[in-house]
Short mmCIF file of the C-alpha atoms (twelve columns), coordinates in Angstrom:
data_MODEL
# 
_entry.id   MODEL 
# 
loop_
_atom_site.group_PDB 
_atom_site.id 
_atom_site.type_symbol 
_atom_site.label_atom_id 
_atom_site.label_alt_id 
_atom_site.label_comp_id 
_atom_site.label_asym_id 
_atom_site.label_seq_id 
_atom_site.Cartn_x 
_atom_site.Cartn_y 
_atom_site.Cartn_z 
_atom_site.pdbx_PDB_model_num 
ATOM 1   C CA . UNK A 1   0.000   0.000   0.000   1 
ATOM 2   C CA . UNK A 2   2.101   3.312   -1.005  1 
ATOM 3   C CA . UNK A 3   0.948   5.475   2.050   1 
ATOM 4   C CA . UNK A 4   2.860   6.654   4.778   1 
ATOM 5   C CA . UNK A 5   -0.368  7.700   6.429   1 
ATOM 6   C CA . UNK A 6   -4.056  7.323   5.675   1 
ATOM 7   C CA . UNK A 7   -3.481  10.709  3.814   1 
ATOM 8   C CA . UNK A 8   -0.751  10.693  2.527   1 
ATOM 9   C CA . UNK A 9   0.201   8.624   -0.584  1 
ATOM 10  C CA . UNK A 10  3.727   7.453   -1.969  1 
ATOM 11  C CA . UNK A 11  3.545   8.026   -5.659  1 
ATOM 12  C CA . UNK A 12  4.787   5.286   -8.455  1 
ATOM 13  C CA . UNK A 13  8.174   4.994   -8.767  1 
ATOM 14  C CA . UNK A 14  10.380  6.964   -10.838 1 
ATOM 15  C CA . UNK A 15  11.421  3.438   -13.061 1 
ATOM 16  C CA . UNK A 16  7.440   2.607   -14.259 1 
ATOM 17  C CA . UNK A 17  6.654   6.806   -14.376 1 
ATOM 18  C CA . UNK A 18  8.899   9.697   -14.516 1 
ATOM 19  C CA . UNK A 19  6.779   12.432  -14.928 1 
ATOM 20  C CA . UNK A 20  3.321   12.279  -11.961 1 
ATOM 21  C CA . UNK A 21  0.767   12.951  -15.048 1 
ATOM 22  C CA . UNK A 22  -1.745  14.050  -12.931 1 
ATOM 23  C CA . UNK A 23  0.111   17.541  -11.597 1 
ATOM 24  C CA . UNK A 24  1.710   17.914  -15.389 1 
ATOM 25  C CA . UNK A 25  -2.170  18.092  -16.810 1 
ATOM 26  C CA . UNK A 26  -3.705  20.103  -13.906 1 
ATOM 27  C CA . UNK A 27  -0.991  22.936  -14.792 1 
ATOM 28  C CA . UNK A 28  -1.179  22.401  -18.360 1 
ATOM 29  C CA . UNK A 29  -5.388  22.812  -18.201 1 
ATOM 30  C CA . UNK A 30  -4.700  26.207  -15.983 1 
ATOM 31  C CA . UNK A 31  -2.451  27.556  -19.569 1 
ATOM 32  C CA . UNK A 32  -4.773  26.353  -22.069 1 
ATOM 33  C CA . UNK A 33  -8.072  27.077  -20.205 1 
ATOM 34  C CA . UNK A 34  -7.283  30.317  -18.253 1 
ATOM 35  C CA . UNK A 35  -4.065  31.452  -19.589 1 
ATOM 36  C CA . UNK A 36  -2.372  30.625  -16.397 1 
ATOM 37  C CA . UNK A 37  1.271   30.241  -15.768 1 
ATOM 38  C CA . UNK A 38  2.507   27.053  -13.374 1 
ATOM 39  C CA . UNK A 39  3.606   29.637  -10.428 1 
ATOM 40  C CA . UNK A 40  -0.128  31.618  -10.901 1 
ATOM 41  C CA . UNK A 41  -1.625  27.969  -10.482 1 
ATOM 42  C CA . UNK A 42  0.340   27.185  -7.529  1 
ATOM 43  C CA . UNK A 43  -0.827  30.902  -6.191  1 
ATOM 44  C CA . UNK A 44  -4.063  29.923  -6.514  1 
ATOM 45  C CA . UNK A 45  -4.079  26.386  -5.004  1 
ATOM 46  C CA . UNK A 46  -1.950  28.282  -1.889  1 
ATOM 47  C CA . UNK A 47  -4.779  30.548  -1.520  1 
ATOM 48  C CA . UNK A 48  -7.401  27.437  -1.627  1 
ATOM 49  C CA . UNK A 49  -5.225  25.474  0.914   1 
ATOM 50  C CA . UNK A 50  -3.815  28.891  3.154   1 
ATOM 51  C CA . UNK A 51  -0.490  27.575  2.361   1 
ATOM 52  C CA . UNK A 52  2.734   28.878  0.746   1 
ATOM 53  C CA . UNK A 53  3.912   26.075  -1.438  1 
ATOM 54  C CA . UNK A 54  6.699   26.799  -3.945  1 
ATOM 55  C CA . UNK A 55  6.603   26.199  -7.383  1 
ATOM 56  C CA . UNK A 56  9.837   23.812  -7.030  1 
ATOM 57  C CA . UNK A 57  8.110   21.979  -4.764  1 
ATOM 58  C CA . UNK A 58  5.662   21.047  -7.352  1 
ATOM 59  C CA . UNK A 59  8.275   19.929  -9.912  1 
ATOM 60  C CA . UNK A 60  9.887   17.949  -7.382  1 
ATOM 61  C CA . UNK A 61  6.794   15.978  -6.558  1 
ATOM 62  C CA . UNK A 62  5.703   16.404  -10.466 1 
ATOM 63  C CA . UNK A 63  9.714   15.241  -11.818 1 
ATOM 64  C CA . UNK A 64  11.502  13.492  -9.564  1 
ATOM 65  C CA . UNK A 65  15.540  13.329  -9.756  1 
ATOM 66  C CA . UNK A 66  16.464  11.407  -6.430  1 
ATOM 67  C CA . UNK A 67  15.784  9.128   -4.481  1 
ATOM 68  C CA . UNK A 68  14.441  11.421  -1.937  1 
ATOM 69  C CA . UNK A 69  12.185  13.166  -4.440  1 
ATOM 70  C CA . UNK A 70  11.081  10.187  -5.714  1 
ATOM 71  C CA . UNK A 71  9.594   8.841   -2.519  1 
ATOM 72  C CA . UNK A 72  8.061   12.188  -1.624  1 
ATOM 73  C CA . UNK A 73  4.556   11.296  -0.027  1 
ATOM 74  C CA . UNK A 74  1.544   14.032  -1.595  1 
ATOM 75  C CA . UNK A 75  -1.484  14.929  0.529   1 
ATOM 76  C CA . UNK A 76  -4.419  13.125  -1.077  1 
ATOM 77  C CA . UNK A 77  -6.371  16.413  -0.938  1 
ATOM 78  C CA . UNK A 78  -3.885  18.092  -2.908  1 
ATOM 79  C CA . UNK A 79  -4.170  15.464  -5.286  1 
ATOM 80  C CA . UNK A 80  -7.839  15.951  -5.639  1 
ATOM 81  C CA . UNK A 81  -7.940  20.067  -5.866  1 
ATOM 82  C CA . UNK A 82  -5.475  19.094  -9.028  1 
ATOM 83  C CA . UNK A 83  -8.109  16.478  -10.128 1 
ATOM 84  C CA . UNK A 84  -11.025 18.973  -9.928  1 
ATOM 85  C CA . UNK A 85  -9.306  21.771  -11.276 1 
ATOM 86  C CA . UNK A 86  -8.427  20.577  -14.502 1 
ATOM 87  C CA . UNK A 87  -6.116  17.498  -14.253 1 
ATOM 88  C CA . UNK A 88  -8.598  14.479  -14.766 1 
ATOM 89  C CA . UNK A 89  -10.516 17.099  -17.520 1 
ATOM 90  C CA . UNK A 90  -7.001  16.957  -19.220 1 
ATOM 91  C CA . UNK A 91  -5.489  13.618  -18.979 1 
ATOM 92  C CA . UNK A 92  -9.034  12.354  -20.736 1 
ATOM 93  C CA . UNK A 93  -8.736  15.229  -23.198 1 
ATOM 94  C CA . UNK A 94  -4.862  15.010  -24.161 1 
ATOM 95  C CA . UNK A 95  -5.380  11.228  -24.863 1 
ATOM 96  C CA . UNK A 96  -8.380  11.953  -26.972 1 
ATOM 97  C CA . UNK A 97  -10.775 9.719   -25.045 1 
ATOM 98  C CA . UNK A 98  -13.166 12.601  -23.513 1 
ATOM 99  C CA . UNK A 99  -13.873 15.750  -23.233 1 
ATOM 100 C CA . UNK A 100 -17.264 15.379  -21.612 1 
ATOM 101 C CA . UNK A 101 -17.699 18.490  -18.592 1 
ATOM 102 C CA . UNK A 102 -18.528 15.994  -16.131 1 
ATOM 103 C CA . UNK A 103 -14.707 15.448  -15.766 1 
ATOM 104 C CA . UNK A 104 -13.534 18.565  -14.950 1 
ATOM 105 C CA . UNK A 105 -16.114 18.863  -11.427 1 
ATOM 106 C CA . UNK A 106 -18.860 16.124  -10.301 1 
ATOM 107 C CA . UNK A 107 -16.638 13.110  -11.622 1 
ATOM 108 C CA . UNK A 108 -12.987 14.529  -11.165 1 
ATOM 109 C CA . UNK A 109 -12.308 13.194  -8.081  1 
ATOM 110 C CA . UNK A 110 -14.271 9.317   -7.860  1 
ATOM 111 C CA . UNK A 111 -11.003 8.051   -9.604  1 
ATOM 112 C CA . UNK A 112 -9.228  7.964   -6.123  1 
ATOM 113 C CA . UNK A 113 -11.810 6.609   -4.512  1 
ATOM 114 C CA . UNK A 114 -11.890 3.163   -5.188  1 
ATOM 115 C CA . UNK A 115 -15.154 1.965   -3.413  1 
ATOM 116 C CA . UNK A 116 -17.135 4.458   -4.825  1 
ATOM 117 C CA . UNK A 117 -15.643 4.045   -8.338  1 
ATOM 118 C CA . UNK A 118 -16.363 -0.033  -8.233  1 
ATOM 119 C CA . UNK A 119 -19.507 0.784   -6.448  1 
ATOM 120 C CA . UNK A 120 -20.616 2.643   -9.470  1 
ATOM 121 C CA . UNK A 121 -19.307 0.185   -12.218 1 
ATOM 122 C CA . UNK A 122 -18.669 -3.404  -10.554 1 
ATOM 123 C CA . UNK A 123 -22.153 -5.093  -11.806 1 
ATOM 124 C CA . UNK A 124 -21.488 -3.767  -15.048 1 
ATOM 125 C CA . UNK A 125 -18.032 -5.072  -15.227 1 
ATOM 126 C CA . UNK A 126 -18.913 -8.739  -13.528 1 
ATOM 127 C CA . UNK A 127 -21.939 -9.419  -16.342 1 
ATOM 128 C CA . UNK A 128 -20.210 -7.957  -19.371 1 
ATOM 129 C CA . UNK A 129 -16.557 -9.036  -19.160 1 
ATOM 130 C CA . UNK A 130 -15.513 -10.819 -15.676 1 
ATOM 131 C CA . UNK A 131 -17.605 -13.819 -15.965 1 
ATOM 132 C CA . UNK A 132 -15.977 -14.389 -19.635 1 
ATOM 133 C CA . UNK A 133 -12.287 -13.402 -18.071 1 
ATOM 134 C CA . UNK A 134 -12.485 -16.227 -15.351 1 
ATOM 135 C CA . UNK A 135 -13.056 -18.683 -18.094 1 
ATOM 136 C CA . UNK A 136 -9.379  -19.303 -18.597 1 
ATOM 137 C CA . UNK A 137 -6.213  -19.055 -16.406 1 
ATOM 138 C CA . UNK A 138 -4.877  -15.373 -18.249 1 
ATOM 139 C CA . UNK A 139 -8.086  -14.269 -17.521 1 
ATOM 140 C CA . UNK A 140 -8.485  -15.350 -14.133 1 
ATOM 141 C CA . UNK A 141 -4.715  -13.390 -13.610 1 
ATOM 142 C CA . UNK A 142 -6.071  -10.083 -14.871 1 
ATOM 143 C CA . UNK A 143 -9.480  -10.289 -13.167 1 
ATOM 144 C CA . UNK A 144 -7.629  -11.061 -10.193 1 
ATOM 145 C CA . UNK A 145 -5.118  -7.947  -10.485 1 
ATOM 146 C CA . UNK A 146 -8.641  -5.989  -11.065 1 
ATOM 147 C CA . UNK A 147 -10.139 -6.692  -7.470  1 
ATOM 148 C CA . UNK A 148 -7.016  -5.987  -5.759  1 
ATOM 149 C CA . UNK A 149 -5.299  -2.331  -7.827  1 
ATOM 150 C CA . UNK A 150 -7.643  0.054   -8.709  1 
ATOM 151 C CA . UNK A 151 -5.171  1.195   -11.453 1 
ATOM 152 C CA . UNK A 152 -5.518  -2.309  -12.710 1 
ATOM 153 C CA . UNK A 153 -9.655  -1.919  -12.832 1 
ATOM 154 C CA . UNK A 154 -9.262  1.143   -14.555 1 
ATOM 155 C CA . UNK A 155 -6.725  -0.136  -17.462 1 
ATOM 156 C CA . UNK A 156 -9.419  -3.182  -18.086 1 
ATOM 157 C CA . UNK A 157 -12.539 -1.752  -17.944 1 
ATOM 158 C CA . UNK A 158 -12.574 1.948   -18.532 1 
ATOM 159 C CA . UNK A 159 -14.897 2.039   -21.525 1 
ATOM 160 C CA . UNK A 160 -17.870 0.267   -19.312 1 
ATOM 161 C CA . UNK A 161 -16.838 2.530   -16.190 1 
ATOM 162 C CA . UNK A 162 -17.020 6.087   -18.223 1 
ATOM 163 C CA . UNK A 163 -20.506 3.958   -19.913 1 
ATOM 164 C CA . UNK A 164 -21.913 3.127   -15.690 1 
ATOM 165 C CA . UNK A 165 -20.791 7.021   -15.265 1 
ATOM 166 C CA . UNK A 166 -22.563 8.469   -17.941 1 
ATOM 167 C CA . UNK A 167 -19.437 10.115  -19.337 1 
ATOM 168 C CA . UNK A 168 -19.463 10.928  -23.242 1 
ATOM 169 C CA . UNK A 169 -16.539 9.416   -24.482 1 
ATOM 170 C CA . UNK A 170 -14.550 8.000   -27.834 1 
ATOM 171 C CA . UNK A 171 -15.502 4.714   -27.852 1 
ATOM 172 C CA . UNK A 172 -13.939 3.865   -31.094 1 
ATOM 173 C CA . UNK A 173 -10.626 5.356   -30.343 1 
ATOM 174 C CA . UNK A 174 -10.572 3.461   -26.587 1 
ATOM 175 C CA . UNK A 175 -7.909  0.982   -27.093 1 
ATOM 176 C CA . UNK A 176 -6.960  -1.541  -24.424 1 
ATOM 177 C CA . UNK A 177 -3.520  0.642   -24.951 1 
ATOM 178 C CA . UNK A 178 -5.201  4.030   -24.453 1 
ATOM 179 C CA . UNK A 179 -6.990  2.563   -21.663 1 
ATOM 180 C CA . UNK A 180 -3.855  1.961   -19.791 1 
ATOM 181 C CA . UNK A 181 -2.318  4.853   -21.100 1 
ATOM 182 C CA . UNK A 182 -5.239  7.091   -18.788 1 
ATOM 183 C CA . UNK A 183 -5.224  5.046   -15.925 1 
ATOM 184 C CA . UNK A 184 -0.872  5.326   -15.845 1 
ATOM 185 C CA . UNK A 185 -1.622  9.044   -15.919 1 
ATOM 186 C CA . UNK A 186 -4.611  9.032   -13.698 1 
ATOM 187 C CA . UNK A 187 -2.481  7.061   -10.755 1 
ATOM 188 C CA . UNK A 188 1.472   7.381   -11.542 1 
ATOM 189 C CA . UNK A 189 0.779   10.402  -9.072  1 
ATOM 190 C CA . UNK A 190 -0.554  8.368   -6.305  1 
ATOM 191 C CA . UNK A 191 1.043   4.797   -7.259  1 
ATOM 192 C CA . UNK A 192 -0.164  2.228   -9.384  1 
ATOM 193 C CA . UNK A 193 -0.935  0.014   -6.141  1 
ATOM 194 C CA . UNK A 194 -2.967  2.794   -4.851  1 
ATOM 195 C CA . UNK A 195 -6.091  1.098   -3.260  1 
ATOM 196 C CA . UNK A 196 -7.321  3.448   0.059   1 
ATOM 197 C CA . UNK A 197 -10.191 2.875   2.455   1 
ATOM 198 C CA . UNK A 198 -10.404 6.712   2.181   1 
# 
């Protein structure tokens, strides 16, 4: 479990994802949406929070260098101002998968948290592709990494989840590889293991 504390999460390491996607969209939604530069974003968010971040502080945690760096822990809630204000709206958008409102508010933050997100989808998921995974052994493997990594659920079922949500989304241009390509950006910034009781 990459937490240090129940609010705090370790993000995934610098060898599977060198850049946390999630802090690299949020900034880059602030510049295309509202003109904003990274230190007027981190302004803002220290206003929201009443706290005087630096903007190196967010490239540390966003591009790590050492091993110190790399094993910075980032306050969940941080991670879900940057998921409402833009970075779940982008990662969708920059891989071409969605750019359906409902991201950028009501549905920007249910991706880290896992029992509502399952909640939401899981019956969908069991009738239309888990009862045919379990069929054979590979199957079995991946339904199994499903249950236990929400990173996992997301790469394998994302189409039916954004469907359960009611998101608009590409459904031609959803590829099992652009699947996993959104949920690698959705949790490099909180680790690919990342499965809270929060």
């Amino acid at each position: 479990m990459p937490s240090r504390t129940k609010d705090h999460y370790l993000p995934a390491p610098v060898s599977k994802a060198k850049d946390r996607k999630l802090i690299s969209r949020w900034v880059e939604f602030g510049a295309d949406n509202h003109g904003y530069s990274q230190q007027k974003s981190i302004e803002i968010m220290n206003a929201h929070f009443k706290t005087s971040m630096r903007p190196w502080q967010i490239i540390r945690w966003r591009s790590p260098t050492t091993k110190a760096d790399e094993e910075r822990a980032i306050h969940i809630d941080v991670v879900e101002y940057m998921a409402q204000n833009g970075g779940i709206a982008q990662i969708f958008k920059a891989n071409n998968v969605s750019e359906d409102p409902k991201l950028q508010k009501e549905l920007a933050t249910i991706w880290y948290h896992p029992q509502a997100l399952i909640q939401a989808s899981i019956k969908a998921v069991v009738e239309q592709r888990m009862s045919d995974q379990v069929k054979d052994e590979k199957g079995v493997n991946q339904a199994a990494k499903a249950v236990v990594s929400t990173h996992a659920y997301v790469a394998q079922h994302l189409d039916i989840i954004l469907e359960c949500l009611g998101v608009e989304f590409n459904k031609k241009g959803l590829s099992e590889k652009k699947k996993a390509a959104v949920a690698n950006e959705i949790y490099s910034i909180v680790g690919f293991d990342f499965s809270p009781s929060r």
